[in-house]
N, C-alpha and C positions, 0 to 999 in steps of 0.2 A: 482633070484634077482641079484645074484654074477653078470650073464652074461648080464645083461641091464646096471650096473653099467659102466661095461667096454668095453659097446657099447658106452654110453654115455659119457665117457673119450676118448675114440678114436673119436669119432666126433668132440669134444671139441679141440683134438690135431690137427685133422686133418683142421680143418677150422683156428685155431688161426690165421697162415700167412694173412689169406683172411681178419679175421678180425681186424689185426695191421693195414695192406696194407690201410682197408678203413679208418680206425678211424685217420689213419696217410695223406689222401689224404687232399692237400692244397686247400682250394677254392679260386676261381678268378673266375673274369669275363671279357669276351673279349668284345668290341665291332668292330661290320662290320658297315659300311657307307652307302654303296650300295649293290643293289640286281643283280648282275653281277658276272659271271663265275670266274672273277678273285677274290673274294673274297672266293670263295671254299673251299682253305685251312681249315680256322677256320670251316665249315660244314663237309668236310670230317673227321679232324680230334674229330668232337663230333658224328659224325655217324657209325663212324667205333671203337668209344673207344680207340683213340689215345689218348688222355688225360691223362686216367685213365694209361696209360704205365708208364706217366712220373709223377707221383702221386700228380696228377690236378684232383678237384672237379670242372671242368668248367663250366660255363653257358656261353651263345653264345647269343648276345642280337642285334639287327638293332637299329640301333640309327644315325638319321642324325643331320648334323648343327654343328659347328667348336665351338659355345659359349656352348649347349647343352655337346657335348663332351669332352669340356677341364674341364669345369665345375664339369661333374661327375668325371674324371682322380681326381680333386681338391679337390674334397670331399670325394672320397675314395670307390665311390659309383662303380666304376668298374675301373680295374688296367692294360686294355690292349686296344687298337686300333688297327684294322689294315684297314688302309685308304692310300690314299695319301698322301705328304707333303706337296701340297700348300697350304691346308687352316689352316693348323697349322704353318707357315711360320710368317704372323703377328703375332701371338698369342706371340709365341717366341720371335720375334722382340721388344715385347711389358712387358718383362719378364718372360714370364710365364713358369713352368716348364715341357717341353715335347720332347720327345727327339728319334730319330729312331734307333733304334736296329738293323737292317737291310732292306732292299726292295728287292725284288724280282726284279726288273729293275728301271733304272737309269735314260731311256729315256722314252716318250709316249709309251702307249701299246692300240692297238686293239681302235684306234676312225678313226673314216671317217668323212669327210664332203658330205651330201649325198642333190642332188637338181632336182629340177623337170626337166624334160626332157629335155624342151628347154635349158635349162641352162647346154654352156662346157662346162666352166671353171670358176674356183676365181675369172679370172677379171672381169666375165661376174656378180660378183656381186654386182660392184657397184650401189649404188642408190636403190639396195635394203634390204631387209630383213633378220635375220638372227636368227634360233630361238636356246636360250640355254637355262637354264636352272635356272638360275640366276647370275645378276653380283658377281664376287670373285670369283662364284664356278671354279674348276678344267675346264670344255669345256668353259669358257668364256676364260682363259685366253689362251688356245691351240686354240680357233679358232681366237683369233688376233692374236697369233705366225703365222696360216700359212696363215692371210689375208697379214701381214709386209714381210712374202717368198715369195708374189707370188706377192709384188710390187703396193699391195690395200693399200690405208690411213683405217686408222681404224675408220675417221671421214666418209671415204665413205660408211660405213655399216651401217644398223642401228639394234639395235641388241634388240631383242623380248623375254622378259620372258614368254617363253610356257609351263615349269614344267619338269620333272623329263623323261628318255625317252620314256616310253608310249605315254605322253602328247607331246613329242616333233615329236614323229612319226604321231599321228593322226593331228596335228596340218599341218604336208608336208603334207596328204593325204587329209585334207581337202581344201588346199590351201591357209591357211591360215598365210603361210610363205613359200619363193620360196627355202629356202634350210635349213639346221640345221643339227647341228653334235651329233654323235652316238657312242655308242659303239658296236661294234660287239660283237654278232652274230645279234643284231638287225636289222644291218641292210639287212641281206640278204631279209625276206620277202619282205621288199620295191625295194631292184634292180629285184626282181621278176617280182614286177608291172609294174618295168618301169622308175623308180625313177634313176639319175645318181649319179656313185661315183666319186666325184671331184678330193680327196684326199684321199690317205691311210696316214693319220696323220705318222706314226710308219717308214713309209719309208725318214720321215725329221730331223728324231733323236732327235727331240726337248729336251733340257734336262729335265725331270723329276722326280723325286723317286716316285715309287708307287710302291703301294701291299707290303705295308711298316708294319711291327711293330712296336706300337708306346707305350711308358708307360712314365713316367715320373723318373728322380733322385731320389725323397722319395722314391718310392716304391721300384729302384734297390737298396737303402741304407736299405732301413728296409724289404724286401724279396728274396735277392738276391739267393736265390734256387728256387722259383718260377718262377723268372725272367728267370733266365737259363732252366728249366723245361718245360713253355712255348716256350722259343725258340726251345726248342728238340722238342717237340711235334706241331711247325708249321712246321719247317721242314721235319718230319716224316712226315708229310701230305701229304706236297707238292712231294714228294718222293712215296708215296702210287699212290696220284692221276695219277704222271706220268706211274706207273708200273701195275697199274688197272681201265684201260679205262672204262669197264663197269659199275663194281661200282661209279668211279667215277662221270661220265656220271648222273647216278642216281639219286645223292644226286646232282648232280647241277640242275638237272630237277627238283627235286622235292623242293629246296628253290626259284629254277625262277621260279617255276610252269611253266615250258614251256616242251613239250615233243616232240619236232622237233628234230631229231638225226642229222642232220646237223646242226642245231642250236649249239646244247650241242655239238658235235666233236669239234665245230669251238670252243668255251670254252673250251674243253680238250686241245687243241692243242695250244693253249696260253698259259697255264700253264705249258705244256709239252716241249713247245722247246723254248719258250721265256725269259725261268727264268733264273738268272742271279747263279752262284755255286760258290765259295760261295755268298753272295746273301750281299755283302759290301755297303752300302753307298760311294759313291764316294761323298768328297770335292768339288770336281772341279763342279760336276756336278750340285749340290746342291746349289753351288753359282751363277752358270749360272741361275739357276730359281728362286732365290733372287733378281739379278736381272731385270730379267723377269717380277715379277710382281711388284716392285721396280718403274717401267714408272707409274703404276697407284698411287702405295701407298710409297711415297718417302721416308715416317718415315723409313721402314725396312730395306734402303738402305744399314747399315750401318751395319746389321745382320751379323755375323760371322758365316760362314758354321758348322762349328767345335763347337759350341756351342749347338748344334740341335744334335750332334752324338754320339750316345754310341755303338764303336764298340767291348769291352770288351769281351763283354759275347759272341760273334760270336766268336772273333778272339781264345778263347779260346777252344771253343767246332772244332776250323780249326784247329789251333796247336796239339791237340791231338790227331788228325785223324780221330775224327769220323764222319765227314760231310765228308770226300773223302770214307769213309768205307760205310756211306748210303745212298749214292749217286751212290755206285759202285755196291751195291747189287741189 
């Protein structure tokens, strides 16, 4: 009886840690926007139990729409984004509280403008069609930046809500619009067929933040250990997925449900050599894409860069070395 007693004590002893660790893990919930490579982060880091390092009860949730998302940020209903800046741009402009903690890059990443054969070049589209995804969204306002570079009115286009990119892919192959912009790796299957790349968007620097952290004031005022916790634990991510192709590869196949290894590499490889270390919101940058969609929606003109930026909890986790330390292992 003695020797189960003190079986039963040393298990007791030996699990406490495990069981403080969980009884003490914080819950949050993140949301992603899009089902694209570049969202990764957040999947690697719940597939691999990066999370639970930085003593995060995570859930990881797809949620599109800028009113849907700010809304739940609003209500408490989940405390993280990680999307792009522009359509949280009005939102801000408009008062509301949301703010980016950091971006993985500054400028466009990984879109092309991709057109049926006949078709050269951007000039060649004038008069016609152009299919995105909906007006506001992020590819509406990148495919007038690079219709205004290459010297098109953006009155000369006329622009087709064909849906999300599946719908915008089947939509070129049917012919039901002569060209439409994409993210890669989508687009490789289509230059297979025959499909031309107009534009590598990424090669124009357009200014934009994306693959951004986004939470809101309240939450870095009333959780600010979580907040910072979170940041460790995207950045761990991002850092895993650069230093573990394969795995990584994996989990990005298996939330795009896509299992093309050229596909998922060309997604590895975006996230491996395109991120931005430390991973700062630039001012300048920020304001360049204020005013950018600013031609459409004049109200935001007036949006202060700086107002949108919480570089605190980065600049903190840079100053003490440990983002050049995990970065370097």
């Amino acid at each position: 009886m003695s020797r189960k007693i003190h079986l039963l004590v040393f298990i007791f002893v030996a699990c406490a840690p495990l069981m403080r660790s969980a009884a003490a893990a914080e819950k949050a919930t993140a949301v992603y926007t899009s089902i694209s490579g570049g969202y990764a982060p957040l999947w690697v880091a719940k597939e691999q139990k990066i999370f639970e390092k930085y003593g995060l009860d995570a859930a990881i949730v797809y949620m599109r729409g800028t009113v849907t998302t700010s809304a739940a940020l609003v209500t408490g209903e989940i405390d993280f984004i990680h999307a792009g800046a522009s359509t949280y741009i009005p939102y801000a402009a408009n008062g509301g509280d949301v703010v980016l903690l950091g971006c993985l890059s500054n400028i466009v990443l990984d879109y092309v403008v991709l057109a049926h054969p006949s078709i050269k070049s951007v000039q060649e589209l004038r008069g016609k069609t152009v299919g995105i995804s909906r007006p506001g969204d992020q590819p509406y306002y990148y495919m007038r930046e690079v219709l205004k570079r290459s010297g098109v009115a953006v009155k000369d286009v006329r622009f087709v809500q064909t849906g999300q990119q599946p719908e915008r892919m089947e939509a070129l192959r049917r012919g039901v619009v002569p060209a439409t912009i994409l993210n890669t790796p989508n687009n490789l299957a289509l230059e297979k067929e025959g499909y031309r790349r107009l534009v590598d968007i990424e090669e124009l620097k357009v200014p934009a933040l994306v693959r951004c952290l986004i939470t809101t004031r309240k939450i870095l005022r009333a959780r600010p250990a979580v907040v910072e916790n979170m940041a460790r634990a995207w950045l761990h991510s991002v850092r895993f997925i650069q230093t573990h192709k394969k795995e990584a590869m994996a989990v990005i196949g298996k939330y795009t449900r896509n299992s093309d290894p050229e596909q998922l590499e060309d997604a590895w490889r975006s996230l491996t050599y395109k991120t931005e270390v430390p991973p700062y919101v630039s001012p300048a940058k920020l304001q360049e894409q204020i005013q950018m969609l600013a031609e459409d929606q004049p109200e935001i003109k007036k949006l202060e860069a700086q107002k949108m930026i919480e570089s605190g909890v980065l600049k903190k986790l840079d100053d003490s070395g440990w983002i050049k330390k995990l970065f370097q292992s």
